[in-house]
C-alpha positions as CSV (number, residue, x, y, z in Angstrom):
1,X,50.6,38.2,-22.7
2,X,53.4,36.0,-21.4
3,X,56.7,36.9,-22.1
4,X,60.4,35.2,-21.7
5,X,63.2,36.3,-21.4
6,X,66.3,35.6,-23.5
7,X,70.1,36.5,-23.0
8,X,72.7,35.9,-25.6
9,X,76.6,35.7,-25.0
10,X,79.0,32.7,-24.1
11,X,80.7,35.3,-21.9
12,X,77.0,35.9,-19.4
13,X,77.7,32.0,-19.0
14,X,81.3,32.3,-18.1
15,X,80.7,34.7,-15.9
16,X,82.7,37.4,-17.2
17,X,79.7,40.2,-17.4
18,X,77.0,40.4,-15.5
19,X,73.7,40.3,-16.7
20,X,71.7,43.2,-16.2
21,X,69.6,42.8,-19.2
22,X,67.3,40.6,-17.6
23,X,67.1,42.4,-14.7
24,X,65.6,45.3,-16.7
25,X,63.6,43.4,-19.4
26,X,62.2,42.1,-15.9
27,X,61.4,45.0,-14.4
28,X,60.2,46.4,-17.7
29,X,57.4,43.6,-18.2
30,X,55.9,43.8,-14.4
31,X,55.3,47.5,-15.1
32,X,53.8,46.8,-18.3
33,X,51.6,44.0,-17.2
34,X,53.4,41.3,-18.9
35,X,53.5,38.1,-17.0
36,X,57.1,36.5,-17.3
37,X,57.7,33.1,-16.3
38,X,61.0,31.9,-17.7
39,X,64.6,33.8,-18.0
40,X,67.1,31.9,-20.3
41,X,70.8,32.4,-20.9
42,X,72.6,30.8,-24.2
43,X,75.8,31.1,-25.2
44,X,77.7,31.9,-28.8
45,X,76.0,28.4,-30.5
46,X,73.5,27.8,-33.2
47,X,72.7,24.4,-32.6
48,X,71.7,25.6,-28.7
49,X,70.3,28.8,-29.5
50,X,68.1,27.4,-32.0
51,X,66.4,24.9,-29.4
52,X,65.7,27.6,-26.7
53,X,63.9,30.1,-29.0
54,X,62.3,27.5,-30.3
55,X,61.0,26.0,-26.8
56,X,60.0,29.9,-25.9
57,X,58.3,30.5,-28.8
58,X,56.3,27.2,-28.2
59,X,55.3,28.4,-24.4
60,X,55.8,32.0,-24.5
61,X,53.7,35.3,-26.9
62,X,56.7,37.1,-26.4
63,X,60.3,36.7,-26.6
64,X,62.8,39.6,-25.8
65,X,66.4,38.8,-27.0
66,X,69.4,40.6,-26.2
67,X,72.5,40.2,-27.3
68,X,74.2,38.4,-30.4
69,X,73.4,41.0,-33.3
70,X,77.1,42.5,-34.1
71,X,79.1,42.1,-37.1
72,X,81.3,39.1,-35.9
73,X,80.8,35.9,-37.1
74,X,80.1,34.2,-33.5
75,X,76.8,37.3,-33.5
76,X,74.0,34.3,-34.4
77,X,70.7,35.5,-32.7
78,X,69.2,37.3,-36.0
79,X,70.2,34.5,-38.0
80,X,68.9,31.8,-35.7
81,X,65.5,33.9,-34.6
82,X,64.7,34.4,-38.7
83,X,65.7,30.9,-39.3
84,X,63.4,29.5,-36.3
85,X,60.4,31.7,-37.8
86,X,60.6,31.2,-41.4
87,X,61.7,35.1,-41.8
88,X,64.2,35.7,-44.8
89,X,67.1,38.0,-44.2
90,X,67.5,40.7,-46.9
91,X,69.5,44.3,-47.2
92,X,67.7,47.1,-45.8
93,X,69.3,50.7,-47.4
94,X,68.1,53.0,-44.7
95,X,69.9,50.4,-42.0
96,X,73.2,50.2,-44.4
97,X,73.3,54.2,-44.9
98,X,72.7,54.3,-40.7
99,X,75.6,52.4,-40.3
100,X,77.9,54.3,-43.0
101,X,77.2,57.5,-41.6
102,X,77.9,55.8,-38.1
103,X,81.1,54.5,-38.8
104,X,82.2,57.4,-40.7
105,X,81.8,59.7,-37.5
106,X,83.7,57.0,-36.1
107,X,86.8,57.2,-38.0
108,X,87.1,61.0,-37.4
109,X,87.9,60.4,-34.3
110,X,89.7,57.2,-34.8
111,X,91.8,57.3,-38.1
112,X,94.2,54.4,-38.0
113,X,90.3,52.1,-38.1
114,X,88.5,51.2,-41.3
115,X,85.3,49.9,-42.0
116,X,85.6,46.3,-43.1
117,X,83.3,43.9,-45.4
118,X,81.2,42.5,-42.0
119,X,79.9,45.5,-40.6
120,X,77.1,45.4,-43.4
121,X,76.3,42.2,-42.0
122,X,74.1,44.9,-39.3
123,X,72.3,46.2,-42.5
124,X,70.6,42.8,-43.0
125,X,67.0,42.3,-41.4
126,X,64.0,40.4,-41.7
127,X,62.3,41.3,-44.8
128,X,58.7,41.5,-43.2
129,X,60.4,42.6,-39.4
130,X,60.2,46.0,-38.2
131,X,63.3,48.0,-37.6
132,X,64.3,50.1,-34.5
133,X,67.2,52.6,-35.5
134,X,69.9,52.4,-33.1
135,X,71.5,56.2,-32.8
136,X,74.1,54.6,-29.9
137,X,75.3,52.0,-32.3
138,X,75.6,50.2,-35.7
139,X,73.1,47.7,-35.1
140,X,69.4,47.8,-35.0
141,X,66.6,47.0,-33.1
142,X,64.4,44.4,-34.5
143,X,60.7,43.1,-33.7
144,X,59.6,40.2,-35.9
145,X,55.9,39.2,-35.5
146,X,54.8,35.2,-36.7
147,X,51.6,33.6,-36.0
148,X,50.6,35.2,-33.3
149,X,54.3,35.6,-31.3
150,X,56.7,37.7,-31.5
151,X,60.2,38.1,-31.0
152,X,62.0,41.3,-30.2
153,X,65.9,41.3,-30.4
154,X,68.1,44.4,-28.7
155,X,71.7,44.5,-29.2
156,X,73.4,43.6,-25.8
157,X,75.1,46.8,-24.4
158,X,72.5,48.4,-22.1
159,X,74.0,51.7,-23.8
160,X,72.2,50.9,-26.6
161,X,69.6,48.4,-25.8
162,X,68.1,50.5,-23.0
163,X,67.0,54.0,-25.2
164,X,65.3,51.4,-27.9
165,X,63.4,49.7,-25.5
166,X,62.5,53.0,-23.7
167,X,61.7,54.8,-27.3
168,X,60.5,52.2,-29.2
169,X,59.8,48.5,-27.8
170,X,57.5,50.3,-24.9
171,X,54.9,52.1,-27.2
172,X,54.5,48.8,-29.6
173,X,53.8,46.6,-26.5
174,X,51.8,49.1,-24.7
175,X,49.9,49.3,-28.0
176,X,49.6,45.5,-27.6
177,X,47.8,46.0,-23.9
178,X,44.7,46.6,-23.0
179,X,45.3,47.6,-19.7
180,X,48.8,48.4,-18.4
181,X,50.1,47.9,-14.7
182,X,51.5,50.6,-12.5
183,X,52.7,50.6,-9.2
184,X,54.3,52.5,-6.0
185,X,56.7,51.0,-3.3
186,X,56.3,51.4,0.3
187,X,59.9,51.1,2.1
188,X,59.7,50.1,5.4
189,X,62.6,49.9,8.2
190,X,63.1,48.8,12.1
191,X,60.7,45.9,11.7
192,X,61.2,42.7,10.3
193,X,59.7,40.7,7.2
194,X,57.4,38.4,9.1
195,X,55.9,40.8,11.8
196,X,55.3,43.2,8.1
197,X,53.4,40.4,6.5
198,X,51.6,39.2,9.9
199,X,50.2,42.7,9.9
200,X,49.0,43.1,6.3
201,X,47.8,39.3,6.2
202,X,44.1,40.7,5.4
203,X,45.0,42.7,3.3
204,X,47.3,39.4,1.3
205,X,43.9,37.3,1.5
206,X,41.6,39.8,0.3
207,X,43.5,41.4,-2.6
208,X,42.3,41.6,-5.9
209,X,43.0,44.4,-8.3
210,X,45.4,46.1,-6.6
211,X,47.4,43.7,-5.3
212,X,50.5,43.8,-2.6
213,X,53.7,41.9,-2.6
214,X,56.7,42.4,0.4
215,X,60.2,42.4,-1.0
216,X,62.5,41.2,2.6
217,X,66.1,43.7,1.9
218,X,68.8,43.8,4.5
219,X,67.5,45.3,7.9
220,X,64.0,46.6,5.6
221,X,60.8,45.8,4.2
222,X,59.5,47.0,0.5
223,X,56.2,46.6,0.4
224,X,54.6,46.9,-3.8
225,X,51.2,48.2,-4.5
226,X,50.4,47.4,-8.0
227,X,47.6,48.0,-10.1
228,X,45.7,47.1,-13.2
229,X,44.1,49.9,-15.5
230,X,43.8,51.9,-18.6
231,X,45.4,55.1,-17.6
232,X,47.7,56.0,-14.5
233,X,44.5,58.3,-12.6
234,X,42.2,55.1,-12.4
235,X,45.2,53.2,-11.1
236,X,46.2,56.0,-8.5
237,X,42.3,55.9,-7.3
238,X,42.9,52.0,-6.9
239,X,46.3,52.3,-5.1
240,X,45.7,55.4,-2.8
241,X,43.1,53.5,0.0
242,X,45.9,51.0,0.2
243,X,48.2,52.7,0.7
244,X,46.2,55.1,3.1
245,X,45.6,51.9,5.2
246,X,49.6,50.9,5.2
247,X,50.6,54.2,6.2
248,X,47.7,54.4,9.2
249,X,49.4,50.4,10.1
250,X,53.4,51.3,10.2
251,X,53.2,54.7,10.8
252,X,56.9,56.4,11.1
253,X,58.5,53.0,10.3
254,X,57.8,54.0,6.3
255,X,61.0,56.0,5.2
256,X,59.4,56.8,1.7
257,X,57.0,56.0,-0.4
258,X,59.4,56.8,-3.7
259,X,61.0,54.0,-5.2
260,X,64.0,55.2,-5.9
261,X,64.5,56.5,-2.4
262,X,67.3,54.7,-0.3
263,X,67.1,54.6,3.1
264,X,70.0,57.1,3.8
265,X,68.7,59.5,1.2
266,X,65.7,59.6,3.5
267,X,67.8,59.9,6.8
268,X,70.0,62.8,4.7
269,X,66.7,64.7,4.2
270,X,65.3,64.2,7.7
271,X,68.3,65.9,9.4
272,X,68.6,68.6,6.5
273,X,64.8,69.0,7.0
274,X,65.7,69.5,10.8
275,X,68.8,71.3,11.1
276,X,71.0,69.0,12.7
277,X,74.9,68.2,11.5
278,X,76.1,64.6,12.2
279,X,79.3,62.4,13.4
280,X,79.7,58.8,12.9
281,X,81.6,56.8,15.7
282,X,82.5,53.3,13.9
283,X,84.3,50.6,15.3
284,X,83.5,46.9,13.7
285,X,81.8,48.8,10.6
286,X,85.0,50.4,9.5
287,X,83.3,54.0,7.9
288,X,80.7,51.7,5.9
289,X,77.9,54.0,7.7
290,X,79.7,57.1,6.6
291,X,79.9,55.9,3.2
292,X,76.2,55.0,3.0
293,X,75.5,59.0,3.6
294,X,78.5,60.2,1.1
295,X,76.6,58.1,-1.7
296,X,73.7,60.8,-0.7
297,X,73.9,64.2,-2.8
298,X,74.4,67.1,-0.6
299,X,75.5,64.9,2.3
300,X,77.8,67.6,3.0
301,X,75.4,69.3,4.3
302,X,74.3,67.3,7.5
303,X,78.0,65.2,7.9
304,X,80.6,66.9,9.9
305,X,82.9,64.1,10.3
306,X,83.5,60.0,10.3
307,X,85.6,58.8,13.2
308,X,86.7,55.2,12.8
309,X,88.0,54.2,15.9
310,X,88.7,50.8,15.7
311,X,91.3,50.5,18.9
312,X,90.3,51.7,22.5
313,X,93.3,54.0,22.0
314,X,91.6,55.6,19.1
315,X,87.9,55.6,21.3
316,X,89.6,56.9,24.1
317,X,91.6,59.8,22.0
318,X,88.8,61.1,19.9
319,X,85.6,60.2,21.4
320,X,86.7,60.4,25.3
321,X,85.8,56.6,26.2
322,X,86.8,56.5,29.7
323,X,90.0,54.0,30.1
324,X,87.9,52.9,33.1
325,X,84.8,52.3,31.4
326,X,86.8,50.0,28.5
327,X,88.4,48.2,31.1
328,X,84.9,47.6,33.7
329,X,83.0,46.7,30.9
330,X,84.7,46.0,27.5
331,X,84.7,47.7,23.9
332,X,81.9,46.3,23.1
333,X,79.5,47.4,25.5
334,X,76.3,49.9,26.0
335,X,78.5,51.6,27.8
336,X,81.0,52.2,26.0
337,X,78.4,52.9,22.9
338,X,76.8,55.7,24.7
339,X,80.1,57.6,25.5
340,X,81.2,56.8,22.3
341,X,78.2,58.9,21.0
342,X,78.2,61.5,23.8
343,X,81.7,61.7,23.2
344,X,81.3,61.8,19.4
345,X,78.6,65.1,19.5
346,X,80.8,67.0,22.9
347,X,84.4,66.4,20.6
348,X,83.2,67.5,17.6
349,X,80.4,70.2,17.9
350,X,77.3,68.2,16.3
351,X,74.1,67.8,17.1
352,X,74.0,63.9,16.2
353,X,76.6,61.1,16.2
354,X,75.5,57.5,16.0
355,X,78.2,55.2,17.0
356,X,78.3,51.6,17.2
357,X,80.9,48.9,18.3
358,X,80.7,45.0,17.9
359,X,82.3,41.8,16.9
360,X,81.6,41.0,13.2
361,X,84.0,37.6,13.5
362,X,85.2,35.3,12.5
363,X,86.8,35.0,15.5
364,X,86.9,37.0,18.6
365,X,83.6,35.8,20.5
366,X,82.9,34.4,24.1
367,X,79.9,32.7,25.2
368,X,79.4,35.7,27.0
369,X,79.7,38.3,23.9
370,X,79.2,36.2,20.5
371,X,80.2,37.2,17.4
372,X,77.4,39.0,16.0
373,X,77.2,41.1,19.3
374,X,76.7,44.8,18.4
375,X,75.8,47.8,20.6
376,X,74.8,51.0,19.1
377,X,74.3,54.4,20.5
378,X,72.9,57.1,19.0
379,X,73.0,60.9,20.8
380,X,71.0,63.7,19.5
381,X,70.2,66.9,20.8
382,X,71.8,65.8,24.3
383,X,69.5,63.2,24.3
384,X,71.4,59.4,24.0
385,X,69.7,55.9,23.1
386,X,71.6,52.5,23.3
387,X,70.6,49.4,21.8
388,X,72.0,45.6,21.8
389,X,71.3,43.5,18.5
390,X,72.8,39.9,17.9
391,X,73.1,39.5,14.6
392,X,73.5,36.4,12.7
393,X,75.6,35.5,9.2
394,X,79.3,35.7,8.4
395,X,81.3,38.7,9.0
396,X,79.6,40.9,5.4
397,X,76.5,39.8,6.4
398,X,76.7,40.8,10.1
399,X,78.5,44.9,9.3
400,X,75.7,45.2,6.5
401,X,73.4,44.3,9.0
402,X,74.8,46.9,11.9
403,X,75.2,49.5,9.0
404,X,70.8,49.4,8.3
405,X,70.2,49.2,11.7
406,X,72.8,52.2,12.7
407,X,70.8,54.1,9.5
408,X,67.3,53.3,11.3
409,X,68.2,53.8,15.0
410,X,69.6,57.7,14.0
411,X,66.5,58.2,12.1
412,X,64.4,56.5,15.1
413,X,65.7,59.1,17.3
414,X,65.3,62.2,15.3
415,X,61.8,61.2,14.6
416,X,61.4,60.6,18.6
417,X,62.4,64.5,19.4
């Protein structure tokens, strides 16, 4: 089954929302086994809406529509789909007493509103379609089947669109399938995209069913393992010598093998795991490192204190950078990294700090120390490990950068004791 996808709103086009709807509808279609190969976006117009579906529907088994099905007269995408595939539009009661009873809850809590003539415009629907009730709004979910396509439109907010799709569009297209697709995602940090896919070429040229794609992230490496089959157990006894054979290639450098696992969620869990309480020393990062672990449940747990100490007044005062060290060698230094580590565990009682100091630019490079310079230094247990990256980009790209690689070398060095 091919599928497109389809999102309706002049305002997606103007840029004044972003559209997340494909993104899922996307997502949703991989993990059923639904090959997409088109994503469209129409605005508010008839004339235009009525040539894309028509163009999908002529290269595409599957549309999925979101968007366009409100009361207002600029809401086209029922009209134009039924219109497009010879569908008549007619009254449905159960939809029209949905939306009374919807609205009527409504105006409890909203008295000064009243229901006007076009909100039983959402109670019309094709008269052979099938109807999803929508219990987070007034209009319904619709799936319209024609000669051998089919078109399934989802109002717009993912509020609403998301618990249909979930409840009701998965089971029909699953029932559609034959076999479905499931997958897991291996997350790999501290080496780069190339080296990954140099080391799992073999496995690349040899793949059948499963199969393995690398996803390149800032400072990581996701590596899917996807597989065909009629139930999840026959797809887990496809996946696991996979990814029994990635785990035996990169080792420690996989954080997690749960998908929804960030990298500092498995850094968090690491330290919780062993005991240790930690300090971030940020200079050219400005507390982005320490905000990457407060995003973490129960960071509180493991994070004593962030120190931004962007001046060598500041480095000197809280982390007990020597004057003389700032002045022999510089802020940004491996010198001044490690006693800003060392300095970062002694001042404030922890067992970790990582600390890291660089020029993230514009300006403020040398031939000597570009910008893009950063030194890091990480100190744990007593133990202290400095590293020198050069990274590359403008000044977003280069602190998002220093913040994965600051995540990776503390991890790093846990792992190493």
């Amino acid at each position: 089954m091919v599928a497109e996808i389809i999102s309706i709103g002049t305002e997606i086009l103007m840029g004044n929302i972003t559209n997340t709807n494909a993104v899922y509808f996307a997502r949703q279609c991989a993990a059923l086994g639904i090959d997409c190969y088109y994503q469209d976006v129409v605005g508010d117009n008839e004339e235009r809406m009525t040539q894309m579906i028509r163009t999908a529907l002529d290269r595409s088994d599957l549309i999925l529509l979101s968007g366009g099905l409100g009361p207002t007269e600029d809401d086209l995408t029922k009209e134009v789909v039924c219109k497009v595939m010879g569908e008549p539009l007619v009254e449905d009661p159960h939809t029209r007493a949905l939306i009374q009873s919807y609205m009527e809850s409504h105006l409890k809590s909203n008295p000064d509103s009243a229901i006007t003539a076009n909100n039983w415009k959402q109670a019309l629907v094709p008269e052979h379609g099938i109807v999803l009730d929508n219990e987070n709004g007034t209009a319904p979910g619709l799936i319209i089947e024609k000669d051998g396509k089919t078109a399934v439109l989802l109002p717009g907010p993912p509020i609403e669109m998301k618990p249909l799709f979930e409840e009701r569009v998965i089971p029909y297209l699953r029932s559609k399938q034959e076999d479905i697709l499931y997958s897991h995602m291996i997350k790999i940090c501290g080496i780069g995209e190339s080296a990954v896919e140099t080391e799992i070429l073999d496995l690349i040229d040899s793949q059948t069913n499963p199969t393995l794609a690398t996803y390149a992230k800032t400072g990581e490496v996701h590596l899917r393992v996807t597989a065909k089959a009629e139930n999840e157990e026959k797809a887990l006894a496809l996946m696991t010598p996979v990814e029994e054979e990635l785990k035996k290639r990169f080792g420690d450098h996989i954080y997690t093998t749960d998908e929804e696992v960030t990298l500092e969620e498995a850094v968090v869990h690491l330290m919780k795991k062993r005991n240790l309480h930690l300090t971030t020393a940020e200079s050219c990062t400005g507390g982005a490192v320490a905000s990457r672990i407060v995003n973490v449940p129960g960071a509180s747990e493991i994070l004593e204190q962030g120190l931004v100490t962007y001046s060598n007044e500041a480095k000197q005062r809280y982390l007990g950078v020597s004057k003389e060290t700032l002045e022999q060698y510089g802020a940004v230094s491996a010198q001044t990294a490690r006693e800003m580590a060392e300095g970062g565990c002694r001042n404030t009682g922890t067992e970790a700090c990582i600390a890291i100091t660089g020029i993230a630019g514009p300006g403020g490079g040398t031939p000597e120390k570009p910008v893009g310079l950063v030194y890091m230094g990480c100190s744990v247990n007593g133990k202290t490990t400095v590293k020198e990256y050069q990274f590359r980009g403008n000044r977003t790209k280069i602190r998002e950068q220093a913040v994965v690689k600051a995540l990776t070398l503390l991890r790093y060095c846990i792992l190493k004791q």
